[in-house]
N, C-alpha and C positions, 0 to 999 in steps of 0.2 A: 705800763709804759704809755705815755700821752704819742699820738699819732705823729707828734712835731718833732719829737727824740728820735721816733726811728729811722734807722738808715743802716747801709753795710756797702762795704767794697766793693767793688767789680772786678774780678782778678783772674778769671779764667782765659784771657787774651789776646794779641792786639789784633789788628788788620792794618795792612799797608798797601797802600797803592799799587804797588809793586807786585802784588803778591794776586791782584785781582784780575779775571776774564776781562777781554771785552764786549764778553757777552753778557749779562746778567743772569739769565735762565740757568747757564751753565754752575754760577755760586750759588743760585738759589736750590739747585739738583743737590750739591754738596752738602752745604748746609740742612737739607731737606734730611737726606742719608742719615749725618749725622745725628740729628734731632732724634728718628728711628732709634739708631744704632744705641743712644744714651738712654732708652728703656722709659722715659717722656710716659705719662700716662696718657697722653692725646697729641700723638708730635705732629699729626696732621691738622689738628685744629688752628681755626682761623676765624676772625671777628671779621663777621662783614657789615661794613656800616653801610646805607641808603638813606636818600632824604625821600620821606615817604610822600604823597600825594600833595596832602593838606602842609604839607614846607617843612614837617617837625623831622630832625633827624634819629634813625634808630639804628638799636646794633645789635647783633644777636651772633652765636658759636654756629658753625657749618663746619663741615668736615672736606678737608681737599681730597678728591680724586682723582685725578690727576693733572700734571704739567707739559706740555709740548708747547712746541712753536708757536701755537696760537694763544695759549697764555695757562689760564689758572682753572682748572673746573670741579664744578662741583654739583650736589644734583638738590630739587626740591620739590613743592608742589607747588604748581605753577599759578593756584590761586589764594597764596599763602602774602601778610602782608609783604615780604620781601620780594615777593614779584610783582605784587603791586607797583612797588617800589623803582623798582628798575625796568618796568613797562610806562612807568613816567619820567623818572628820569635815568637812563643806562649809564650815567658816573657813579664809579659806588669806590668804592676804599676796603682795604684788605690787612689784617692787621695778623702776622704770625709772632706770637707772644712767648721766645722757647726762655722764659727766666732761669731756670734752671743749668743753662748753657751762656747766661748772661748776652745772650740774643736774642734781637727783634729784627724783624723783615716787615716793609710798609710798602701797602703797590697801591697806587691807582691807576685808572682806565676802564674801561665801557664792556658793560654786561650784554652778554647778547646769546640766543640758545641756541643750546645742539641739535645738531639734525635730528632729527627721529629716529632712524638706526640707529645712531649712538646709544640716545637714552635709552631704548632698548635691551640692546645689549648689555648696558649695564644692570638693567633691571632684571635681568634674566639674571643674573650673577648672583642677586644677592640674597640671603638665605628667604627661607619660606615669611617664616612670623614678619621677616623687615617687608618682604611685598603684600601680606596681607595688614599692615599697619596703615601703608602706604593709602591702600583701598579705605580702610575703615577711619582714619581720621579728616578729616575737614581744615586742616590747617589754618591757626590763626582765627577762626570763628568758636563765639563762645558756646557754653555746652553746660547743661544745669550740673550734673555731678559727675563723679568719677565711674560711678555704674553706668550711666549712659554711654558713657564711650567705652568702654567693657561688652554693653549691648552691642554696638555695632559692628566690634570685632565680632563679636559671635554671629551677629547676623550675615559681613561675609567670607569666615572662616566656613559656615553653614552652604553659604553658596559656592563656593571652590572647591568642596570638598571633594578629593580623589580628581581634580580637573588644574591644570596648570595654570599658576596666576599670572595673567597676562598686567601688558604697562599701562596702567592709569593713564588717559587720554590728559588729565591736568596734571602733570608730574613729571618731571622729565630733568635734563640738564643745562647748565651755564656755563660759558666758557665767559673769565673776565683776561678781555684783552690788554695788556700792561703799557702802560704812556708811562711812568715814573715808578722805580723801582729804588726803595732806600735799604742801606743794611746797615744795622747798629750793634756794634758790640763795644760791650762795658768796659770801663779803664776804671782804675784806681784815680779818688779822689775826685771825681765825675771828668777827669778827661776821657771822655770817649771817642772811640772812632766810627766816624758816622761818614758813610759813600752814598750817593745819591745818582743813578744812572735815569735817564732822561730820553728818549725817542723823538727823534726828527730827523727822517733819514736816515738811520743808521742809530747807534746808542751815545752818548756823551755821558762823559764821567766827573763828578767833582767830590773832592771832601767837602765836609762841612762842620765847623765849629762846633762843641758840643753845646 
C-alpha cells in the first residue's frame, strides 16, 4: 500500500466542552489513568522537543514521572544534549502520543530543575542496574563501540560494589511548567475534537477546528 492510501477512522470517542475540568491537570490525571489502565506499552511516554544551542530543533522519547501542580517531570543527565538544550533555551514542547486510544496531549512551557532532594529521592528508588547505568554512560557523547560502554559499566559496577549507588552529581530532574495545554481526540472522518487550555491568570479554554 503506497503511504498516500493509508488512513482509518477515529472512532473511540468524542469530548465536549461540557464534559471538561476547569483545570487542565485534572483531564490530563484522567487521561493519564487511563492510558495506564489500557495496558499502553509505554502509556508514560512522551516526546520532548527542544531547540538545541546552534537554533536546530530536536526530539527524542523520556518517560513522565510525575504530575503536580507545578507541571510535568521527568528526570535526565544533566549534561546530555537535551539539557543542553533547555539551559539555552527553557521553552521545550511535550508531545503524549496514546494512538492507540485515538489520543494526543500537547503542552508547552518552560523547563526548569528539581531541587536536589527530589532528584534524589528518586534516584534512590530506582532499581540498582538503572543507577549504575546512570554512573556509567556519558549521555549524548560519542563512544568508539559497543564494548566500550560495556567497559564502563563494568568499571563502576566494579567500584560500587557491595557500597550504595549514590546520585550522579550530573543527573537529576525537570519539572516542565505548562503555559498551553491541548487535548485531541479523534472523530470519524477527521472531525475531531481539539480543546486547547491556555494560562494567564488563571486557565482559558477554547475548542478548536480540526
Amino acid at each position: 500500500m503506497k503511504l498516500q492510501d493509508y488512513r482509518r477512522q477515529y472512532t473511540l470517542g468524542g469530548l465536549r466542552r461540557d464534559n471538561l475540568p476547569n483545570n487542565p491537570l485534572d483531564l490530563f490525571q484522567e487521561w493519564q489513568a487511563e492510558a495506564n489502565a489500557a495496558g499502553l506499552a509505554d502509556p508514560t511516554g512522551v516526546i520532548l522537543a527542544t531547540q538545541q544551542p546552534d537554533g536546530q530543533m530536536r526530539q527524542r522519547f523520556v518517560l513522565l514521572k510525575g504530575c503536580d501542580g507545578r507541571g510535568f517531570i521527568f528526570f535526565t543527565n544533566y549534561n546530555s544534549d537535551k539539557a543542553a538544550a533547555m539551559d539555552s533555551n527553557r521553552q521545550v514542547s511535550l508531545l503524549f502520543p496514546w494512538n492507540e486510544l485515538d489520543r494526543q496531549v500537547s503542552i508547552s512551557g518552560t523547563a526548569e530543575k528539581l531541587p536536589s532532594a527530589e532528584s534524589d529521592a528518586y534516584f534512590a528508588s530506582r532499581p540498582r542496574a538503572s543507577q549504575l547505568s546512570a554512573w556509567a554512560s556519558n549521555q549524548s557523547q560519542s563512544i568508539a563501540s559497543r564494548a566500550s560502554l560495556e567497559a564502563q559499566l563494568d568499571e563502576v559496577s566494579a567500584r560500587f560494589e557491595d557500597k550504595s549507588v549514590p546520585r550522579p552529581e550530573g543527573w537529576g530532574g525537570y519539572v516542565v511548567n505548562p503555559q498551553r495545554i491541548e487535548f485531541w481526540q479523534g472523530g470519524s472522518d477527521r472531525l475531531h475534537d481539539r480543546f486547547a487550555y491556555t494560562s494567564d491568570d488563571g486557565w482559558t479554554l477554547e475548542r478548536l477546528q480540526p
